[in-house]
C-alpha positions as a printed Julia matrix, in Angstrom:
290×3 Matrix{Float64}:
 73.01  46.32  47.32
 73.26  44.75  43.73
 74.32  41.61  45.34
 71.23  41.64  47.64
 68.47  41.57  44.77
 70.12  38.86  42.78
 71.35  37.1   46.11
 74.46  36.73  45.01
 75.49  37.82  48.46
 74.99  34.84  50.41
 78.23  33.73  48.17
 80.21  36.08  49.96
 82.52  35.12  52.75
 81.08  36.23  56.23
 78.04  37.68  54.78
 74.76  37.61  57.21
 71.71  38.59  55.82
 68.66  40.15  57.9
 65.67  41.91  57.08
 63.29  41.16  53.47
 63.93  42.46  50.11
 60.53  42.48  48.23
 60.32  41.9   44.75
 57.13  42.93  42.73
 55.65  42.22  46.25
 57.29  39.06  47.41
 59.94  38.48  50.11
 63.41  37.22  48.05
 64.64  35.78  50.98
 61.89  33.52  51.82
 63.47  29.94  52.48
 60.61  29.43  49.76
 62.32  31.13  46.76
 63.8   29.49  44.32
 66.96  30.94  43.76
 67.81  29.99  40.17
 64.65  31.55  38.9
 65.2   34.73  40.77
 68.66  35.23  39.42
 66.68  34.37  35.71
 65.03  37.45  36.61
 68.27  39.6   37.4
 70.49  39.79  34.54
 73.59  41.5   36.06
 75.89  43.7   34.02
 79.29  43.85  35.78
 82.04  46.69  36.84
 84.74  45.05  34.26
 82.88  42.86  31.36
 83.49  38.96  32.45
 83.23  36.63  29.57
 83.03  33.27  29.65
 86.47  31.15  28.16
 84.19  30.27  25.0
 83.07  31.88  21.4
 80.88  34.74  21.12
 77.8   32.26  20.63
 78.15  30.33  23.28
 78.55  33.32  25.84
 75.15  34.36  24.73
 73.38  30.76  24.55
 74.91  29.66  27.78
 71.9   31.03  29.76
 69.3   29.67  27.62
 71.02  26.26  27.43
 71.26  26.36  31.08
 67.4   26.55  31.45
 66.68  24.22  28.82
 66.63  25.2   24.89
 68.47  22.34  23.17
 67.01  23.51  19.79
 70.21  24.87  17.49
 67.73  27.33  15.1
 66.08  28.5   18.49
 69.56  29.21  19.85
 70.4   30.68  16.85
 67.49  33.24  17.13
 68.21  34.56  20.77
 72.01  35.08  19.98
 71.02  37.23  16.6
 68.2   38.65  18.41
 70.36  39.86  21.61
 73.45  40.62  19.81
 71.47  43.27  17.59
 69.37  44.48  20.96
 73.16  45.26  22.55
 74.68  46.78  19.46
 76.86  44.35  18.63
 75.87  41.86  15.86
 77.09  44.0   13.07
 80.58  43.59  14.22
 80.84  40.19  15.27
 77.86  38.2   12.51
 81.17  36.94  10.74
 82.83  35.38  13.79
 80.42  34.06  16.04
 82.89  31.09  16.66
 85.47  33.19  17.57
 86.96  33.47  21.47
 85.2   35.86  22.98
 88.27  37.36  24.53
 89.33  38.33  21.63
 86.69  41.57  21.47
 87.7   44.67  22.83
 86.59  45.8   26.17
 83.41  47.69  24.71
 82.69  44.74  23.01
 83.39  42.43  25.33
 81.07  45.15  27.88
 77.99  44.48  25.39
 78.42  41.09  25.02
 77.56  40.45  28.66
 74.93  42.82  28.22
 73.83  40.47  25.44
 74.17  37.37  27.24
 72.18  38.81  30.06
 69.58  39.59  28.07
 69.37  36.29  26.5
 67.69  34.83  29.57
 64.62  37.25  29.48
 64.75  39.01  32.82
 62.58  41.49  34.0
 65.42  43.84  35.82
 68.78  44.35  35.01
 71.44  45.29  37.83
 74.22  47.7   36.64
 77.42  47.65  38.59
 79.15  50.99  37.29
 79.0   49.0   34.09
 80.72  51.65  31.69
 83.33  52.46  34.59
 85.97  49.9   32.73
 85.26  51.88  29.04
 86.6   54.42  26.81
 84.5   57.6   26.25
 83.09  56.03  22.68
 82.08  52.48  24.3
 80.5   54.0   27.48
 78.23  56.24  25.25
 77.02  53.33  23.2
 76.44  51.46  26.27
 74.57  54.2   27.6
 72.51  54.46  24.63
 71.25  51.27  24.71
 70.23  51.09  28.23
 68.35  54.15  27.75
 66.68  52.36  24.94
 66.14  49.21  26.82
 64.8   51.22  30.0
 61.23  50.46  27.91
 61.22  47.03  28.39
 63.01  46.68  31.78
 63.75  47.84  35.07
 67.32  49.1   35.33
 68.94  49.54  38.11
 72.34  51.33  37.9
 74.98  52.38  40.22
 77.24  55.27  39.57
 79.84  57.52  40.55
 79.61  59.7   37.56
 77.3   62.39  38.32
 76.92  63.13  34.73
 75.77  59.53  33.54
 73.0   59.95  36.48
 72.11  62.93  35.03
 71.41  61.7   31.7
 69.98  58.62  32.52
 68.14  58.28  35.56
 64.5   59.17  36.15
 64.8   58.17  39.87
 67.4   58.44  42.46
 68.58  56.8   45.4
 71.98  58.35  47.05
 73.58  56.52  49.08
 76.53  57.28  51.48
 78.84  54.93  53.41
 76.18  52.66  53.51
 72.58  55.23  54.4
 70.24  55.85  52.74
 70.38  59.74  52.47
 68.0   60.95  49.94
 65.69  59.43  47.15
 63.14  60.77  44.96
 62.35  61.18  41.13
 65.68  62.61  39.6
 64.95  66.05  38.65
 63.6   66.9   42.25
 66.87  64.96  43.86
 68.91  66.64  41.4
 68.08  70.19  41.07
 66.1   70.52  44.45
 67.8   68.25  46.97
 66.49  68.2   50.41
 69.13  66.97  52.69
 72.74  68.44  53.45
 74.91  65.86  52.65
 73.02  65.4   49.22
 73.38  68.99  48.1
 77.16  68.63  49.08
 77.95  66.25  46.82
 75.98  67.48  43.97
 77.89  70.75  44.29
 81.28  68.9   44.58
 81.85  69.82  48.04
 83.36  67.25  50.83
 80.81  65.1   52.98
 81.68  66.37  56.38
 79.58  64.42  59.25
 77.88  67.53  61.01
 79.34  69.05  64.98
 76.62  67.92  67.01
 75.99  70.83  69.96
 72.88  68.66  71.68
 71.82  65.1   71.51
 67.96  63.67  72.78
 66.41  60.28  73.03
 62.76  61.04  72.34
 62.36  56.96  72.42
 59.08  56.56  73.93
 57.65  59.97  73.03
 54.79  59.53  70.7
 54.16  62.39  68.25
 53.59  65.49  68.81
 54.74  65.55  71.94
 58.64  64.43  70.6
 57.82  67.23  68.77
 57.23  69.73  71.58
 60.32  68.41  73.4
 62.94  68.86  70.37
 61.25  72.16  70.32
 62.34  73.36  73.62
 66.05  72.08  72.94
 66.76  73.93  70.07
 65.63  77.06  71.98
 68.49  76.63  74.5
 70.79  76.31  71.28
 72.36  79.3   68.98
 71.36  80.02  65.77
 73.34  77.87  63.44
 73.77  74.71  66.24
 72.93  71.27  66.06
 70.46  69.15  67.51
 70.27  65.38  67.24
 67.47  63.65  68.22
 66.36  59.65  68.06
 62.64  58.7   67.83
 61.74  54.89  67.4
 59.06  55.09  65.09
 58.1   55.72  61.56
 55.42  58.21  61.81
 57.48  60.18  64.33
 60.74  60.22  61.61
 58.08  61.48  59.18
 55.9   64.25  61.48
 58.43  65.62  63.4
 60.61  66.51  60.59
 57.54  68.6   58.99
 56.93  70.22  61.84
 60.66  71.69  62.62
 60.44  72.76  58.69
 57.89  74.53  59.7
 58.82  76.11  62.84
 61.98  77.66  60.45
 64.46  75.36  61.05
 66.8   72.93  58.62
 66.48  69.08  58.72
 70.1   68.17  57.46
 69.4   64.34  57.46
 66.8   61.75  58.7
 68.71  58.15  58.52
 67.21  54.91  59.9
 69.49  53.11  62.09
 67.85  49.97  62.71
 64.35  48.24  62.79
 62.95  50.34  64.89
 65.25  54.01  65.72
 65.51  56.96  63.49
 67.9   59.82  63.77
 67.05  62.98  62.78
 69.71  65.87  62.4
 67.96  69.67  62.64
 69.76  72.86  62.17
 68.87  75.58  64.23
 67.62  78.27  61.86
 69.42  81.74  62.03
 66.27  83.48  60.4
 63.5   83.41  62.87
 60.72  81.32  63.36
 57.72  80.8   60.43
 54.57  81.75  61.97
């Protein structure tokens, strides 16, 4: 997904890409884009910190010497300026000409941070970017992206429950590759809609759900998709499955409300292509609301 905003994935062996990713309203993929500016705009903060074979200067000035500041007191500026906004110029001010490699892993961790910053860009993309770290580094790393959350978008990606916890204030959970649940992260978090979602969050195992009755309601407009899937869950048990595919957007949106309402669970609604959605219902073992 990371790989998609700062289309790094068209670098990828095999890749094909379909579909648009809009940025601040405009289609990235456009043959129109300019690629090198959009990836100016994505500063991307790796799994494992990847410096470049040079000093600790030069990893941060690379960027803006790539895009054109030849001045050496300019340079000087943005590699003070974004070593002190990642944490790090108090420990490295006295060896700026020193390999870069040399810097432990948390330091090494910021100093990409720093680098990407260096280049001014409006989002930065974090690929489980304190994963690598020891307890100490990961916190400081944390603490600065919840500082630097005021000046730019951040999006993260984690497996550690507890970092989204503390930092996110929206969520997006994905699982093998759908799009499950999203919403702002005290809702997701402490009131999650969808099965799968609340499994995880309680530590549980993802288990796809036994499916008693599948439906195409393709073709059905709303509500009478509604009225069909209706019917079929009362021929099911209390506690059964019902799977049903509609191929339009209001439909995945309506139909789901109106089981809810009827007393029964919706365990997942997942988009499987441009135009089908699936929706997974429980059969309620309560009754119906009236």
């Amino acid at each position: 997904m990371l790989k998609s905003f700062n289309r790094l994935i068209e670098l990828q062996d095999g890749a094909k890409v379909s579909g648009k990713v809009l940025v601040d309203g405009e289609d990235i993929y456009d043959p129109k884009v300019e690629v090198t500016h959009l990836r100016k705009k994505m500063g991307l903060l790796s799994q494992r910190p990847q410096v470049l074979p040079v000093s600790i200067y030069e990893n941060v000035a690379y960027g803006p010497r790539i895009h054109g500041i030849k001045d050496k007191k300019i340079l000087d500026e943005i590699v003070q300026r974004y070593l002190i906004e990642s944490n790090l110029w108090d420990e490295v001010k006295g060896r700026l000409n020193s390999s870069a490699a040399k810097l432990s892993i948390g330091q090494q961790q910021r100093l990409c941070l720093a680098r990407g910053l260096a280049v001014e860009p409006e989002v930065i993309l974090g690929d489980e970017p304190t994963s690598a770290l020891d307890p100490l580094s990961a916190e400081c790393i944390e603490q600065r992206l919840l500082e630097l959350k005021n000046k730019y978008t951040i999006v993260l990606v984690t497996h550690i429950l507890r970092q989204a916890k503390r930092l996110a204030d929206y969520i997006i959970f994905l699982y093998l590759g759908n799009l499950i649940e999203h919403g702002p992260a005290e809702e997701v978090l402490n009131n999650p809609k969808y099965l799968k979602t609340k499994n995880y969050l309680e530590g549980k195992f993802i288990e796809e759900p036994k499916i008693n009755k599948e439906l195409s309601l393709k073709r059905t407009a709303y509500p009478n998709n509604f009225v069909t899937a209706k019917l079929a869950l009362g021929d099911l048990e209390f506690g059964q499955i019902l799977k049903i595919i509609v191929d339009n957007e209001l439909s995945a949106i309506e139909v789901p409300k109106a089981i809810e309402h009827e007393g029964h669970k919706i365990l997942e609604v997942k988009k499987l292509n441009q135009n089908d959605w699936e929706i997974i219902i429980q059969k309620h073992n309560g009754g119906y609301i009236i």
